[in-house]
Structure formats: C-alpha cells, structure tokens
DOZAKOL-595770 format. One record per residue (C-alpha): residue in three letters; z, x, y; residue number from 1. Coordinates in nm, 4 decimals. Layout:
! residues N
<atom ALA <Z X Y> NUM>;
...
***
This chain:
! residues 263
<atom UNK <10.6543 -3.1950 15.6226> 1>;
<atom UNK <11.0199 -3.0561 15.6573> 2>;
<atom UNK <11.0839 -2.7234 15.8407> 3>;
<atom UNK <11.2529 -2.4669 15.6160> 4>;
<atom UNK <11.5249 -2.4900 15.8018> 5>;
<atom UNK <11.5450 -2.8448 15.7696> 6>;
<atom UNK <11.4689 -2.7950 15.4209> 7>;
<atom UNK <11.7975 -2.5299 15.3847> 8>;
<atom UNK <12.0319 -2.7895 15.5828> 9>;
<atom UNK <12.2706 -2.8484 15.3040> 10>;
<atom UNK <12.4322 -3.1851 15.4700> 11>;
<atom UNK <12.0606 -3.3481 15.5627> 12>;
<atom UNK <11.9535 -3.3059 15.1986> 13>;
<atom UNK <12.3007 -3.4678 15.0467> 14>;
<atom UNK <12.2260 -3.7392 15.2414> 15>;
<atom UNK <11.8886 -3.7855 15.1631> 16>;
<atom UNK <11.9416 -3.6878 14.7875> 17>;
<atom UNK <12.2059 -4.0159 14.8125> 18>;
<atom UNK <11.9639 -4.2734 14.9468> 19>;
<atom UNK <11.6638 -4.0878 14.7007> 20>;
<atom UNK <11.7660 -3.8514 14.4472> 21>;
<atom UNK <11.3849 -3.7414 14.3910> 22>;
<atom UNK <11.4436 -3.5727 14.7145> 23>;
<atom UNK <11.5552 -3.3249 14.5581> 24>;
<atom UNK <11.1828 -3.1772 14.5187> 25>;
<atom UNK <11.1933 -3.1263 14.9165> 26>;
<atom UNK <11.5342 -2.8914 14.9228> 27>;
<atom UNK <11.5018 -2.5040 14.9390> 28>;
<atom UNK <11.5228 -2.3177 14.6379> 29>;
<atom UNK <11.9212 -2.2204 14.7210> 30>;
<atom UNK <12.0145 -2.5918 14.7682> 31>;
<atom UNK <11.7964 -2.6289 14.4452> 32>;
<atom UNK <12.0394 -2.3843 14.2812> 33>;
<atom UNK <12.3344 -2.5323 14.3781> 34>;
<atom UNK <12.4948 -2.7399 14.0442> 35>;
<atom UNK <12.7093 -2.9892 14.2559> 36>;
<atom UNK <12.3911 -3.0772 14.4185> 37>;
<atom UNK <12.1507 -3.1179 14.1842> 38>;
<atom UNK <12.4463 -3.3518 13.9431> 39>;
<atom UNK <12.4452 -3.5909 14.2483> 40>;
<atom UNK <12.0465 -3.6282 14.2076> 41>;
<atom UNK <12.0491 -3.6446 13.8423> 42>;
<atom UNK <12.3144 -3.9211 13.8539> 43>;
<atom UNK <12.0291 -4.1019 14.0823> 44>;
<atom UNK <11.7325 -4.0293 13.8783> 45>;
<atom UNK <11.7797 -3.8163 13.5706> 46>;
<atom UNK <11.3506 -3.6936 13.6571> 47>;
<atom UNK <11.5145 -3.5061 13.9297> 48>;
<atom UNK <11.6103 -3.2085 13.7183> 49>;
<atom UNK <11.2622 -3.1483 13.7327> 50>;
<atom UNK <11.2990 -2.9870 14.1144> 51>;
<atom UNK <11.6505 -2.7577 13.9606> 52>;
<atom UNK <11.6053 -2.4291 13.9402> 53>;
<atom UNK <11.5551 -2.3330 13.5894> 54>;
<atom UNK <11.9174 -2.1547 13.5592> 55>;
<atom UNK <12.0427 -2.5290 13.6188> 56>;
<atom UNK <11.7875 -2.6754 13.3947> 57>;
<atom UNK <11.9166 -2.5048 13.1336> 58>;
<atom UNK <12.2625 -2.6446 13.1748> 59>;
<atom UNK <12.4025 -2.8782 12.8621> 60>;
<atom UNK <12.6233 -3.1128 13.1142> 61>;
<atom UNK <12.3192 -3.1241 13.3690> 62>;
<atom UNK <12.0499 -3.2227 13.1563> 63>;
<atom UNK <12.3170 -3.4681 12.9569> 64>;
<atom UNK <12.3583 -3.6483 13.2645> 65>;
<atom UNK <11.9922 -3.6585 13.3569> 66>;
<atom UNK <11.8965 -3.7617 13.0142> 67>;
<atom UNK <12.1759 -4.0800 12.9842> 68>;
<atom UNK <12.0535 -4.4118 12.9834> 69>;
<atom UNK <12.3568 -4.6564 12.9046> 70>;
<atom UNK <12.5624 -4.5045 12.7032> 71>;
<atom UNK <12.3078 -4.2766 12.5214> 72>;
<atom UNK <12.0940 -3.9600 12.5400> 73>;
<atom UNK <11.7613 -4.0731 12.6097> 74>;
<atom UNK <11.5308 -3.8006 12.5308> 75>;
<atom UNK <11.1854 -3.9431 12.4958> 76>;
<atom UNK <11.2503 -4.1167 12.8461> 77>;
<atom UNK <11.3682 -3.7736 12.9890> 78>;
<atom UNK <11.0500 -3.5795 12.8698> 79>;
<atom UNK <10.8046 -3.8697 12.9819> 80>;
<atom UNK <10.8467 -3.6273 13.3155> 81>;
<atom UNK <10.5544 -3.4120 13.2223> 82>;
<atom UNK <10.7272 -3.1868 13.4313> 83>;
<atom UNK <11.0321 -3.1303 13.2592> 84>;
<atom UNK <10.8060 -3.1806 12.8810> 85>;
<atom UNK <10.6815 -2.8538 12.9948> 86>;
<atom UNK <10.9686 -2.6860 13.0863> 87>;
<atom UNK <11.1235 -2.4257 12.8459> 88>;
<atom UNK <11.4279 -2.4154 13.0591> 89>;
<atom UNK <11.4344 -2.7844 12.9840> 90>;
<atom UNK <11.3640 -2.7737 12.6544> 91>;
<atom UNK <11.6359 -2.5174 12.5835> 92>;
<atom UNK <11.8930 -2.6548 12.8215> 93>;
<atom UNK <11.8247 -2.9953 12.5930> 94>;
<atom UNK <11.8870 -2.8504 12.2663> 95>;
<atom UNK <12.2085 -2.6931 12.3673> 96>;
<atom UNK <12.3519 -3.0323 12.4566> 97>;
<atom UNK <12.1672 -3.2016 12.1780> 98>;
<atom UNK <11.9871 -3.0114 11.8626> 99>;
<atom UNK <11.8449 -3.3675 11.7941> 100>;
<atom UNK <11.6853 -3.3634 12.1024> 101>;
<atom UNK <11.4454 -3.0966 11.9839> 102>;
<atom UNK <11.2614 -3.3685 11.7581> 103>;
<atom UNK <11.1466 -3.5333 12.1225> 104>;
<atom UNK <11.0497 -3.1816 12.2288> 105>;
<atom UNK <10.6345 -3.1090 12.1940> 106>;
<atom UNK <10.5155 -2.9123 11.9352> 107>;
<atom UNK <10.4673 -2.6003 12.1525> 108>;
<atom UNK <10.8634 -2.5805 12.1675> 109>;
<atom UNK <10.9328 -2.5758 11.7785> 110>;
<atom UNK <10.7750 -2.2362 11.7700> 111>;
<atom UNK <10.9690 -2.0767 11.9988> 112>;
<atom UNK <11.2097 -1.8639 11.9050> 113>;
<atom UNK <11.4910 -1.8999 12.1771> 114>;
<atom UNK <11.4566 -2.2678 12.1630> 115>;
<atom UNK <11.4734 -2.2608 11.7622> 116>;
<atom UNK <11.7773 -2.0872 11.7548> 117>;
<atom UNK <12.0129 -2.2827 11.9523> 118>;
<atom UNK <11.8722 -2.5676 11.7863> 119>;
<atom UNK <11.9223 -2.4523 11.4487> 120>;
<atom UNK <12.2700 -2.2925 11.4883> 121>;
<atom UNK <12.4044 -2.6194 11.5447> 122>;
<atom UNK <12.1742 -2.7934 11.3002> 123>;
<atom UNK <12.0233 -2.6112 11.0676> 124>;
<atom UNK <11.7474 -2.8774 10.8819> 125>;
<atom UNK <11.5936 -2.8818 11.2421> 126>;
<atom UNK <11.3940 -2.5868 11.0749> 127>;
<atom UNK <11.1649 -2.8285 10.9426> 128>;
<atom UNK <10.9897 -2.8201 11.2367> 129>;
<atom UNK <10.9647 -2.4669 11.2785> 130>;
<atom UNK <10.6786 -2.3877 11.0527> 131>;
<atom UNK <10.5937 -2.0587 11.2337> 132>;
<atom UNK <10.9566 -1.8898 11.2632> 133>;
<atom UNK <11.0529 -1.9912 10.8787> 134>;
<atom UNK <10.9469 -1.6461 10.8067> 135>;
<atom UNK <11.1665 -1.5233 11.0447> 136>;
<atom UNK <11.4932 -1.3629 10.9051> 137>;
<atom UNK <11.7147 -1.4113 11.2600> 138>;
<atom UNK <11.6201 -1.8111 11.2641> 139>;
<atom UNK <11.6878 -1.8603 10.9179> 140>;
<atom UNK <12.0137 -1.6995 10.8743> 141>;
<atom UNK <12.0850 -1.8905 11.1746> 142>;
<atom UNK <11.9873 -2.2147 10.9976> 143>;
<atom UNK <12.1345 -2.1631 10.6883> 144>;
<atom UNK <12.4867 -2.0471 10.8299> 145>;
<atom UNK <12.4958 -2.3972 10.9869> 146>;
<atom UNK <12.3300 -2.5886 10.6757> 147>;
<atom UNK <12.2976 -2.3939 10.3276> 148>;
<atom UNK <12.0540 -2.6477 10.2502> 149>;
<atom UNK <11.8091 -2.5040 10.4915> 150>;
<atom UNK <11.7382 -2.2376 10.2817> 151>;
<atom UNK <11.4614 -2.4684 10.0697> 152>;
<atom UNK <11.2971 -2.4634 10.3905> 153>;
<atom UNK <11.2842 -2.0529 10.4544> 154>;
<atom UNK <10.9485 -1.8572 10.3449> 155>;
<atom UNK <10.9435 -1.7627 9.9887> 156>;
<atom UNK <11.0657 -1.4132 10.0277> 157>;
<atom UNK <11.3727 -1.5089 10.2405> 158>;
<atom UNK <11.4583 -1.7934 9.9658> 159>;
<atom UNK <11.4957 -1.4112 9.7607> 160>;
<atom UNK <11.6900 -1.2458 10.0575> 161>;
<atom UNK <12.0678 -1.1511 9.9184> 162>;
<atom UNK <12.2108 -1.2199 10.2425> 163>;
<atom UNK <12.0400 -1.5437 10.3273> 164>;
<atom UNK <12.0995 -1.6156 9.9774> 165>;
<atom UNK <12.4951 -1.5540 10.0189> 166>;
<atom UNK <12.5147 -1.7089 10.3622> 167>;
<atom UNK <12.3079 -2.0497 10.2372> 168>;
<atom UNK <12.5912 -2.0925 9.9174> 169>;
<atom UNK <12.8692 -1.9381 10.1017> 170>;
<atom UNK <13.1859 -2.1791 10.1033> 171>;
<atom UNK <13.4922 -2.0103 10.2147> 172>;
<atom UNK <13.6027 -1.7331 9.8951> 173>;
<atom UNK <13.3275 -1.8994 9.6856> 174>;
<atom UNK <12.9478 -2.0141 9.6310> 175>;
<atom UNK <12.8442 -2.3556 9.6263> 176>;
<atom UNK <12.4446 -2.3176 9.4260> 177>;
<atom UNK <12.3814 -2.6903 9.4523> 178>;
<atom UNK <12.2101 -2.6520 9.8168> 179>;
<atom UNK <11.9604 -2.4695 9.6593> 180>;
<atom UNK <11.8444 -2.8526 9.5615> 181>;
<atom UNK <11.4108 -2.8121 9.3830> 182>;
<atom UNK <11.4523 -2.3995 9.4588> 183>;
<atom UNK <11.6524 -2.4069 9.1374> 184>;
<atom UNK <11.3461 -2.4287 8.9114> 185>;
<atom UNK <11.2231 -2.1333 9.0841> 186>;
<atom UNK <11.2532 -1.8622 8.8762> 187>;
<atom UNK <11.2717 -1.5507 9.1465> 188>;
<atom UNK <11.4827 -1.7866 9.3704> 189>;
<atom UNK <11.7503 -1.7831 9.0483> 190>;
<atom UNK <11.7106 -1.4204 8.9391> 191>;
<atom UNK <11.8149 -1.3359 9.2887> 192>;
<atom UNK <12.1321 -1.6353 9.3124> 193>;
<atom UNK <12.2197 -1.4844 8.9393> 194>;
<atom UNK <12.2446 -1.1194 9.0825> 195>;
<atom UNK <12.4480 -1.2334 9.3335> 196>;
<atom UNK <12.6918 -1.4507 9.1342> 197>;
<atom UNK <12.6503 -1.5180 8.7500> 198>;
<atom UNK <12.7777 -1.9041 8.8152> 199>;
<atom UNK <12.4987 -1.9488 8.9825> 200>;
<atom UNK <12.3181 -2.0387 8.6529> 201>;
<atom UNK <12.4863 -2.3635 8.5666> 202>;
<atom UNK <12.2814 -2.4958 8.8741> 203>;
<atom UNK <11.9303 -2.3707 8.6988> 204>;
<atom UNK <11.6524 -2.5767 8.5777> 205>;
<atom UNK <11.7496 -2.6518 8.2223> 206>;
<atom UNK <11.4318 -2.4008 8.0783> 207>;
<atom UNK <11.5948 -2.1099 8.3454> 208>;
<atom UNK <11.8830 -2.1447 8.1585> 209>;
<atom UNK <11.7140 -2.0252 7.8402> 210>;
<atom UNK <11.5012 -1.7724 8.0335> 211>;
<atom UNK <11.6302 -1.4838 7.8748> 212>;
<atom UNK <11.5204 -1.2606 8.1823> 213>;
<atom UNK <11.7123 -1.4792 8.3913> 214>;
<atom UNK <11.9630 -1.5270 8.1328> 215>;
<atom UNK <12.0318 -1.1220 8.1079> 216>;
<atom UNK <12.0837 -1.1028 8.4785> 217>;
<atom UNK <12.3613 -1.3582 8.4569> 218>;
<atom UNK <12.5521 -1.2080 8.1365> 219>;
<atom UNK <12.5518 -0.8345 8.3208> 220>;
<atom UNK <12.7714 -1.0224 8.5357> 221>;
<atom UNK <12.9568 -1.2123 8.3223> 222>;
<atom UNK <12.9394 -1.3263 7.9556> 223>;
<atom UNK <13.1050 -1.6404 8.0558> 224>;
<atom UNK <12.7374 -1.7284 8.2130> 225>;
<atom UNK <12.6296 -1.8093 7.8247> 226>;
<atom UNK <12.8621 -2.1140 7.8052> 227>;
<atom UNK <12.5207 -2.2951 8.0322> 228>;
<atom UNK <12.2438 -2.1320 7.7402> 229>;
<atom UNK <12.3261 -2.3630 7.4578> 230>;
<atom UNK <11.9976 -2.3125 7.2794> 231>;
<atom UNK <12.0134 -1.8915 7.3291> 232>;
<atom UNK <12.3348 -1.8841 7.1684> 233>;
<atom UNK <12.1281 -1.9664 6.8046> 234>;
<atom UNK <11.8362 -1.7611 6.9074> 235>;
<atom UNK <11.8803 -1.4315 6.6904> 236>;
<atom UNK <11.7066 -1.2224 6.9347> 237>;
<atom UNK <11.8143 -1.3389 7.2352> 238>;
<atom UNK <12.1388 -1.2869 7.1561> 239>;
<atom UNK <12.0807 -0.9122 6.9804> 240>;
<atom UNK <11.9647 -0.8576 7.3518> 241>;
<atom UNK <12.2464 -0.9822 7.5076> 242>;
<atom UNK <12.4981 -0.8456 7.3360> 243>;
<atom UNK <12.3721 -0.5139 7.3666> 244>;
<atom UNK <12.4511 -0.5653 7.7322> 245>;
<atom UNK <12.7722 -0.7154 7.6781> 246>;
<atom UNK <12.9586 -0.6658 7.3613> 247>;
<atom UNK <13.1550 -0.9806 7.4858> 248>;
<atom UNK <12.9218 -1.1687 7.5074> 249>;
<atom UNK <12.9418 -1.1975 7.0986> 250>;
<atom UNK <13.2157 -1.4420 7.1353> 251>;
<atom UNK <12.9476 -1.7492 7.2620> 252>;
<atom UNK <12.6706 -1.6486 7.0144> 253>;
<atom UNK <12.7131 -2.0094 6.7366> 254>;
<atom UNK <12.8770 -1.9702 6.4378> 255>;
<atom UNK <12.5676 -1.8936 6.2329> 256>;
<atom UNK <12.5151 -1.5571 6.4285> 257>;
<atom UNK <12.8754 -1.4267 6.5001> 258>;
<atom UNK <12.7989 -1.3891 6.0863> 259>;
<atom UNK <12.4985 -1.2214 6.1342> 260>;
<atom UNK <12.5616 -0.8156 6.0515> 261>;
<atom UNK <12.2824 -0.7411 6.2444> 262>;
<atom UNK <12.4159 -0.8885 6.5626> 263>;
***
C-alpha cells in the first residue's frame, strides 16, 4: 500500500505507469486527472482508462487511443473491462469519437438520453436502438437532421410533427420525400408531408394518390399536385371538389370533364 503522498508523486507514478500502465489505478485522483498522464497509460493498456477521472473518460482522442488495436477501433475489446462497460463517461466519451461504437455499448446506454444524442447527431439510424427516447422530440430532430431517413424510426406522432417532418426531407432550398421510404403508405404521415409541400404527393402510395382527403390537401397548395392523381382527374366528383378549391385546378381534370357544365 502506497502513502498518499507517494501516491501524489507525479515523477514515481510516470515511471511506474511506463513499466505498467494499469498503475494507473494506484495514482491520486489529480494525477488521475491529468490528460498527458493518463495518454501514456492508455498507449500501454487501453483498460487503463478505467482508473481516469471521468472528465478524461469522456475525451474522443483518449478513449480512441485506449480503444485501438492495430489500426482499428476495437470496441467490444475496450468494453470487455466491466469497468469501463459500466461507465457512462465511457460510454459517452466513446460515441463522440465513434457513433458506431454505441452498437458495442449495453443496452442500459441506448436509453440514455445524453449518450443518444451525440450518437445520433452524427448518425442518425443509430436510433434504432433507442426504443425508449423515439418518442422523444430533442433525439429525433437530432437524428433526422443527420439522416432524414430516421424519421421511419420516430413514434407515430413525431412521423406527423411539421418540423421533424421539414428537417427529415430538408435538402438545401428544397424537400427530398423519398426518405420517408414504407411511411409513405401512411396516410396521416402524407396528409402532414402534403401540408407542408404539395410535391410531396408524387412520393405517396399509389391509392394516397387518389385519396381525395389527401388529394385536397395537396391541390390547396398547388393544382400542379393533380398531374400524380391520374384516376381523380375522370372521377366527376372528385374533381367538382377540387375545383371548388382551386378553379385551376380545371386545367388537369381529362378531356371528358373539362366538357362537363357542371364542373
């Protein structure tokens, strides 16, 4: 057993941290805290981030370094330390460096918030494994600012959201539907992408097309949005509907109906 003053001798622990890095565990908690100290003893041993303080645990370089086998990231062999597995420091430092690293994380860490988010900023699928927090607005605008596609993943009502909506299909001045992938045979799921941008119908299943609630919502943005409801345009009273809404809208109706005096 060292004295604590032994323990706090910054040049006795260097030297002992060089011939064992796991001797780390035996510095004081300010030699613990020092980053130049505990890189040398993660270069040795990557376990011996295990005995940082958590401040340095959470750093991307440190735990990089202690996690590098070869050329590589080795996660699982970094959280074989049960020590470090159950470290949220760890865990968060980990993702920070690595989002892919959170798929070697237990279970218990895929539920936390902090952890979720700075894995899903960077990588927004990795809310897949976030079962609990997919109801949470914060994580999945997060997610689906990184990847639109990560809004098939959000809880029903956020898949209706305007802004997640937006933020999901958002490319530069314009919306890209198509990461809305199966959500576009849900029907609320398109009424709300509709409200937000009429174009948004050409990506519909082919019967939301022809749903003339979902139809309506499109053509009070735009007429143009009839070009995608072939089979509407020869439905009499769709199109009376419709073109109550927008006179315009007369000019897509098929030839049969632009005839029509009642339409």
């Amino acid at each position: 057993f060292l004295s604590e003053e032994l323990r706090s001798d910054a040049k006795l622990v260097r030297e002992a941290v060089g011939q064992d890095a796991m001797a780390l565990e035996f510095a004081s908690p300010e030699l613990r805290s020092q980053r130049d100290l505990v890189l040398a003893a993660v270069v040795g041993h990557g376990h011996a981030l295990q005995f940082a303080s958590d401040e340095l645990k959470e750093d991307p370089t440190l735990i990089l370094t202690a996690a590098r086998r070869y050329l590589f990231a080795d996660w699982p062999w970094l959280f074989s330390c049960a020590a470090l597995r159950d470290s949220r420091s760890a865990a968060l430092g980990a993702v920070r460096a690595d989002p892919t690293a959170m798929r070697c994380l237990v279970p218990d860490w895929w539920n936390d918030r902090r952890v979720v988010l700075a894995a899903v900023q960077q990588q927004g699928m990795l809310l897949e494994l976030a079962q609990q927090l997919q109801a949470d607005r914060e994580v999945v605008l997060a997610a689906v600012r990184s990847d639109g596609k990560a809004v098939q993943l959000a809880d029903q009502q956020l898949r209706m959201d305007p802004v997640v909506l937006s933020s999901a299909a958002r490319r530069w001045w314009a919306f890209d539907w198509s990461v809305l992938g199966p959500l576009t045979c849900d029907k609320s799921v398109m009424l709300a992408a509709v409200e937000l941008d009429w174009r948004a119908l050409e990506f519909a299943s082919d019967d939301l097309k022809e749903d003339l609630e979902v139809l309506c919502a499109a053509v009070r943005k735009s007429p143009l949005a009839l070009r995608w409801a072939s089979d509407a345009r020869d439905v009499k009273d769709v199109m009376l509907q419709i073109v109550q809404l927008r006179g315009a809208a007369l000019q897509f109706a098929s030839e049969r109906l632009k005839d029509d005096m009642d339409v």
